[in-house]
C-alpha positions in Angstrom: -26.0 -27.1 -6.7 -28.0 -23.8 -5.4 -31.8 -24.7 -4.5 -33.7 -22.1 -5.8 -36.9 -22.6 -4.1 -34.1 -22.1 -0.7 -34.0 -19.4 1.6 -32.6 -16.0 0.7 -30.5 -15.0 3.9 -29.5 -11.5 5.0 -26.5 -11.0 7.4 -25.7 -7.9 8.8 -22.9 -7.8 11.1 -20.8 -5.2 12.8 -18.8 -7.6 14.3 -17.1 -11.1 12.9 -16.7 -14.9 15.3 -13.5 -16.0 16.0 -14.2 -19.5 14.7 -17.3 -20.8 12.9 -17.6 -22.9 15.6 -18.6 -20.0 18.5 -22.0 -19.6 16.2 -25.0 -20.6 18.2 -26.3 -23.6 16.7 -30.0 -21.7 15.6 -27.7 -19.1 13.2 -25.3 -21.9 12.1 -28.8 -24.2 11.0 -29.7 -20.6 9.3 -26.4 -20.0 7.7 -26.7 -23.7 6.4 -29.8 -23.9 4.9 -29.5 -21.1 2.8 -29.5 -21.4 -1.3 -28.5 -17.7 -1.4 -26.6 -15.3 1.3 -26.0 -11.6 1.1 -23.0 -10.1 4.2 -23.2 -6.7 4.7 -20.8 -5.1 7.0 -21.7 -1.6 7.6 -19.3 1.0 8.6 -19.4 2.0 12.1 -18.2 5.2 13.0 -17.7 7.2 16.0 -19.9 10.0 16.6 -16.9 12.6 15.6 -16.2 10.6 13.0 -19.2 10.3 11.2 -20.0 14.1 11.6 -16.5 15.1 10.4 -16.7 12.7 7.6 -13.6 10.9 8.8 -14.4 7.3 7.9 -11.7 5.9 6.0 -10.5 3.3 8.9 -13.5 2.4 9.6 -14.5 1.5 5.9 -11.4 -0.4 6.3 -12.4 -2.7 9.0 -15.5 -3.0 7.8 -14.1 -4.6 4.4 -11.5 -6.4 6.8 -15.3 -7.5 8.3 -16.3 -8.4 5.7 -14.2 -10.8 4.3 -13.5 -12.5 7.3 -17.6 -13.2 7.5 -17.1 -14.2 3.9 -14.8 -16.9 4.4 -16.6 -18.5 7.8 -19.9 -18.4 5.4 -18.4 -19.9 2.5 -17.2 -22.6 5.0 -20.3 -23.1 6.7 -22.5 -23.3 3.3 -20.1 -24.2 0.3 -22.9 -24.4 -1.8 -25.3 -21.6 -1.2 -24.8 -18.5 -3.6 -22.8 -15.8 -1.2 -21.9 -12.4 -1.8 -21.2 -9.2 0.2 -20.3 -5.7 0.8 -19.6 -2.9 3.0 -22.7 -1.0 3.8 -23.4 2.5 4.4 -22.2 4.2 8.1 -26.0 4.3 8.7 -27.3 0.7 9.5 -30.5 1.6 8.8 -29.6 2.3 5.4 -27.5 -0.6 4.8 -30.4 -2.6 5.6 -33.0 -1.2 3.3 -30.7 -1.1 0.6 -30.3 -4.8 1.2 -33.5 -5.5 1.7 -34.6 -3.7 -1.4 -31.9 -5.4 -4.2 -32.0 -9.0 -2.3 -35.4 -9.6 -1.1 -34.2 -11.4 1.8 -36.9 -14.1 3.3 -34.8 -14.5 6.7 -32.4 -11.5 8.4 -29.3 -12.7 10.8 -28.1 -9.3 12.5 -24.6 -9.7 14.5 -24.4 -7.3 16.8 -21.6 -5.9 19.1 -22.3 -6.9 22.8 -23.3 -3.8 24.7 -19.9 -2.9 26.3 -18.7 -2.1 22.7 -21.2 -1.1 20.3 -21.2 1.9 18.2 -23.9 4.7 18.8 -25.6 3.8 15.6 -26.3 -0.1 16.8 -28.5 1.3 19.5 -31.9 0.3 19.4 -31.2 -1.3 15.8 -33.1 -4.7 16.1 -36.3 -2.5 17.2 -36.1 -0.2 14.2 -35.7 -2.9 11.7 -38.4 -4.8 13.4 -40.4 -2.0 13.0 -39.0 -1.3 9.2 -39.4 -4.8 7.4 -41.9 -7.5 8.2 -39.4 -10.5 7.6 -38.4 -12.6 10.3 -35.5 -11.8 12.1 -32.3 -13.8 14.0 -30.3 -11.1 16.5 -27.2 -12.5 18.0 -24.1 -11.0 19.8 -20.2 -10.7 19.3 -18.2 -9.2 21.9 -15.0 -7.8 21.1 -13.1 -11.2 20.9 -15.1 -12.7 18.6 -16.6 -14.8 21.4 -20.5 -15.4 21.2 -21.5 -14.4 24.8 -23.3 -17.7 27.3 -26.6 -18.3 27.1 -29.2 -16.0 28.7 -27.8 -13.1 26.2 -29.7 -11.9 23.0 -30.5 -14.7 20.6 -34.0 -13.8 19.5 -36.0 -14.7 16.1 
């Protein structure tokens, strides 16, 4: 049964784990204690891409993303109330939409390590610091599906 005096978790993820089990235990206690989750997987675009409007593959992996994320949440926290979609190719976007329709009391962004990130991911956490004044979980994925050693980004 859903608590509904539980928390109300966000994740936004460009990029998916390879197992459950590569979470860092602060976002697996997150993911876990949640009544209600919302998975947005934005669309991530190259710069020609996005200005030529080519962004068919990319919506692609995004809803490949997507429900990959899907399945490790619903495995993680059988109980909690999950749903998800693909975002908008602007982050930024995706997250005030979100934020808007959910109400979100906690946000878990998965990022791509630095190596592989898309042009839009850069300087993301800062902006939606600055955009919403709910606390905030930043992690990183790097192109395996690996969650880099300790000493990388974890921050709340």
């Amino acid at each position: 049964m859903v608590d509904s005096q539980g928390t109300r978790l966000l994740i936004v993820t460009g990029e998916s784990v390879a197992e459950p089990g590569e979470l860092p235990p602060l976002v697996r206690s997150l993911i876990e204690s949640a009544s209600e989750i919302l998975v947005i997987t934005p669309a991530l675009p190259s710069r020609l891409q996005w200005i030529a409007s080519d962004t068919d593959r990319v919506r692609e992996e995004a809803d490949s993303r997507l429900q990959a994320v899907m399945g490790q949440v619903e495995e993680i926290a059988p109980d909690a109330a999950a749903a998800g979609r693909v975002g908008d190719e602007t982050p930024l976007s995706a997250f005030a939409d979100a934020v808007r329709r959910f109400r979100p009391d906690h946000i878990l962004i998965a990022v791509r390590t630095r190596d592989h990130s898309a042009w839009q991911e850069r300087r993301l956490s800062d902006r939606v610091r600055e955009a919403f004044h709910i606390p905030i979980t930043i992690f990183e994925i790097d192109r395996v599906g690996h969650v880099p050693a300790p000493g990388s980004r974890l921050a709340e």
